[in-house]
C-alpha positions in Angstrom: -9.4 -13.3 -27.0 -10.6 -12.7 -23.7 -13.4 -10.4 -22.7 -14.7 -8.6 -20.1 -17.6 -10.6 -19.9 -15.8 -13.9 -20.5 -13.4 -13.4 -17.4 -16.8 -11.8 -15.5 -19.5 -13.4 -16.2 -22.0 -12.2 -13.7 -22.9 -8.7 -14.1 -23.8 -8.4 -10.2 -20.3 -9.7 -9.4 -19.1 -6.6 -11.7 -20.7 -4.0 -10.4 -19.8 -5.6 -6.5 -16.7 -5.1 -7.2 -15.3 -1.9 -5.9 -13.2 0.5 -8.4 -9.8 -0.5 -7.1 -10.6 -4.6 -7.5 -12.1 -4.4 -11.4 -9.4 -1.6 -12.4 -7.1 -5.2 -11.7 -9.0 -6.5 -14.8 -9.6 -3.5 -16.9 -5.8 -2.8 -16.5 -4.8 -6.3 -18.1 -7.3 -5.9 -20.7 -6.2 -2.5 -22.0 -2.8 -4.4 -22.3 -4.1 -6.7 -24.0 -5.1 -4.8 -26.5 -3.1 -2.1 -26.8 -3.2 -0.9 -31.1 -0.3 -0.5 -32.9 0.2 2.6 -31.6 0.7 1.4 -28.2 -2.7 3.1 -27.1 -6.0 2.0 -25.7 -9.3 3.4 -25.1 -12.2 3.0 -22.7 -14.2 2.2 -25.3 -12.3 -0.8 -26.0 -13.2 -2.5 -23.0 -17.0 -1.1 -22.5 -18.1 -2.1 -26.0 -18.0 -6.3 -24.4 -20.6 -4.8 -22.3 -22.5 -4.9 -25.3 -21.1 -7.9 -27.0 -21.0 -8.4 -30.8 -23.3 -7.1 -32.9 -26.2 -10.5 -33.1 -24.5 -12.4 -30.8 -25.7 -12.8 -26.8 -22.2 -12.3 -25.2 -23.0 -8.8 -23.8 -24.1 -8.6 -20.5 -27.9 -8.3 -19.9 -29.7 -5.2 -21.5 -31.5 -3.8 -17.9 -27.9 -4.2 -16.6 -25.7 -2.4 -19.0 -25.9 0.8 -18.1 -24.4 -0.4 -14.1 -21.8 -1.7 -15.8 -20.8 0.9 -17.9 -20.4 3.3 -14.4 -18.6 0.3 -13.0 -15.9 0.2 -15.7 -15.7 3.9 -15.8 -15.1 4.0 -12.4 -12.2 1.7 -12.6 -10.6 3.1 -15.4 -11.1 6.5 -14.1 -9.3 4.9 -10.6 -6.2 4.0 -13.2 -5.9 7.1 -14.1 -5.9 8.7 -10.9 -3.2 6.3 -9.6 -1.1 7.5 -12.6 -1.5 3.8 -14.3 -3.0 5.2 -17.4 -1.5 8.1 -18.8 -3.4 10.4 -21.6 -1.3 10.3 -24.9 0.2 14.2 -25.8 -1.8 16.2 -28.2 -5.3 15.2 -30.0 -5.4 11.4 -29.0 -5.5 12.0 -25.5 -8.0 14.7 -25.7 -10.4 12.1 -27.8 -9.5 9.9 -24.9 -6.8 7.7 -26.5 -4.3 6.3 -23.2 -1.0 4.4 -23.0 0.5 2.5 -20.2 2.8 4.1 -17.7 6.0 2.5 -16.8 4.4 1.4 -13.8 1.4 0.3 -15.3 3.7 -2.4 -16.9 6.0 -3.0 -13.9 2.8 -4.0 -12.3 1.8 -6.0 -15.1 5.1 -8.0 -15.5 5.2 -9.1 -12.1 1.7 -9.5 -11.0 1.7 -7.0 -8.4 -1.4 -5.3 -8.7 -3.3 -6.8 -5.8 -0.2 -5.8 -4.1 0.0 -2.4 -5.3 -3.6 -1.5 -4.6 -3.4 -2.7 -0.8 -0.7 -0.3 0.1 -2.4 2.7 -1.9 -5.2 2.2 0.3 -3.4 1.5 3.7 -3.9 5.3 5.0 -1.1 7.1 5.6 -3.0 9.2 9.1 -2.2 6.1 11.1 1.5 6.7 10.9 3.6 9.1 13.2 3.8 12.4 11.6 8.0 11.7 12.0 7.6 8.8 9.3 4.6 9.5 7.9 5.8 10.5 4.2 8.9 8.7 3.7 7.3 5.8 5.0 4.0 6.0 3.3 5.9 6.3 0.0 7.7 3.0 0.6 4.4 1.2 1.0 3.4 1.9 -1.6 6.4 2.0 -3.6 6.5 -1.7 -2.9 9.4 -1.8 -0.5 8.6 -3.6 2.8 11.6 -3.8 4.1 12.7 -0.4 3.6 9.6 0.9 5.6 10.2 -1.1 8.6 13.1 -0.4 9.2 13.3 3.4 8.5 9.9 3.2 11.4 11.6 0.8 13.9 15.1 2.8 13.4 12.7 6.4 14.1 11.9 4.5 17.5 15.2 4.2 18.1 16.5 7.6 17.3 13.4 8.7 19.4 13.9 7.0 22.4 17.5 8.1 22.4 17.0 11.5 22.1 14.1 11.8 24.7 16.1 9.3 27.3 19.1 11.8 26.4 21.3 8.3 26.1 24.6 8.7 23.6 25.2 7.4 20.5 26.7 4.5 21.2 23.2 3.4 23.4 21.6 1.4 20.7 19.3 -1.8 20.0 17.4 -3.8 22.9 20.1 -2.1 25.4 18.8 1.2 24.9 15.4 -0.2 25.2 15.6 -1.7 28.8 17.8 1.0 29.6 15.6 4.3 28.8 12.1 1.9 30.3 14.3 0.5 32.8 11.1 -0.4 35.4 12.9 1.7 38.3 15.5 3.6 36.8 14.2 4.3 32.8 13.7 7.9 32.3 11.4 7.0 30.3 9.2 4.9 32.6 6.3 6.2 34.1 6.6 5.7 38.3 2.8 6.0 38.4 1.8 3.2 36.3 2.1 -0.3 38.2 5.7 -2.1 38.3 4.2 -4.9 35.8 2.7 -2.7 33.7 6.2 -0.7 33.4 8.5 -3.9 33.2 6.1 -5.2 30.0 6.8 -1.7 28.3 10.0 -2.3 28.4 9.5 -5.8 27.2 7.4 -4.4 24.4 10.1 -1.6 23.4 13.1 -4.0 23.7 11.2 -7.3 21.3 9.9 -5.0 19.0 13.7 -3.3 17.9 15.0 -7.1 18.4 12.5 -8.3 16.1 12.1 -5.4 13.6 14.5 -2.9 13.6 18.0 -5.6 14.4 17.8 -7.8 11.7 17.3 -5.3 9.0 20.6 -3.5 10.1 22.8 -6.9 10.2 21.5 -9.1 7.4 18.8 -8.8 4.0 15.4 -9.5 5.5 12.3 -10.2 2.7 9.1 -9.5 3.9 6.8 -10.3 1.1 3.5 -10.2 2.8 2.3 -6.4 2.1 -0.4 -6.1 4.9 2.5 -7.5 7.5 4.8 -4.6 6.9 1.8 -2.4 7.0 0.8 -3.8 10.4 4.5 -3.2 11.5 4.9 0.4 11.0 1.8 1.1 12.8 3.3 -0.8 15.7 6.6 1.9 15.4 4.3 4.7 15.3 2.3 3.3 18.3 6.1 3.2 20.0 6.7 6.6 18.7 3.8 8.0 20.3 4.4 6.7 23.2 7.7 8.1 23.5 6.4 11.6 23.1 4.4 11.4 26.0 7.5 10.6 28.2 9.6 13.3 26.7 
């Protein structure tokens, strides 16, 4: 059976490790060895800090009271983040836990690195418009959802402050509203390049992000891409509310 100290050897690298990163480990332990009542404790996984009774497979005496705060602090993260769930009544009082549904989504398909990114991507660099609904697709796991509910906010935003109908839509709309002599949008002070490359940058950034999420199934599958994404809609987005 695998250990704590088996799959972490070095007791420096374990208490390195920030919450978040050794809750990965402490999470697939507890699964591991979940009783027969489906429950686990933090006991079970802090006692291979000690190792068996005789035996040198604990981690070194000077050391095991760092690593003790370090596991603590990464089951305590679980809990937090809802992946550990105290079990009703007396057990959970004495500290007994069970998985949440999550918890074993997470498990089954490896998504924990995953899952841990996104709760840490802060949701204060998003446009107050898409802030929560977006945010929650992050994290929920949903990529594509969340860029193209940010790049179709830019869009409804640069329609209503242009005061274009509804039929003005896509890259159109874009070089229409940031036209570089006629854009309502477009700011006559700023330098004719400087007001023909918004454009460009408003009109590639719906043709890239927003269009083919509304005409096909696009997979994005890289987390911190999607991430980097919406914070280029809510750059757009605040850019269109210093035109309106």
């Amino acid at each position: 059976m695998a250990t704590l100290t088996s799959l972490i050897p070095d007791v420096d690298v374990l208490v390195g490790l920030a919450p978040e990163e050794l809750a990965d480990v402490v999470l697939w332990l507890s699964n591991e060895r979940l009783g027969h009542t489906g429950l686990i404790h933090l006991q079970a996984i802090a006692s291979d800090i000690h190792g068996s009774l005789g035996a040198s497979d604990g981690y070194p005496q000077n050391r095991k009271k760092d690593a003790e705060l370090a596991v603590a602090e990464a089951w305590n993260w679980l809990l937090v983040q809802g992946l550990l769930i105290p079990e009703p009544g007396m057990n959970g009082n004495n500290g007994h836990m069970f998985l949440s549904r999550r918890a074993r989504t997470i498990l089954a398909d490896g998504s924990f690195k995953t899952y841990a990114r996104s709760l840490a991507f802060p949701k204060t660099l998003l446009h107050p418009s898409i802030a929560d609904e977006v945010w929650l697709d992050i994290v929920r796991g949903d990529a594509e959802t969340a860029v193209f509910k940010s790049f179709r906010a830019v869009e409804i935003a640069v329609r209503e402050a242009g005061h274009f109908p509804d039929t003005d839509v896509g890259t159109v709309l874009m070089r229409k509203a940031f036209d570089k002599t006629t854009g309502p949008l477009s700011d006559m002070a700023q330098p004719e390049g400087e007001r023909e490359a918004l454009a460009h940058l408003f009109a590639g950034a719906i043709g890239s992000y927003k269009n083919p999420h509304s005409h096909r199934t696009v997979s994005i599958t890289d987390a911190t891409e999607a991430q980097e994404m919406v914070i280029l809609a809510s750059h757009l987005l605040r850019i269109v509310d210093s035109r309106r």
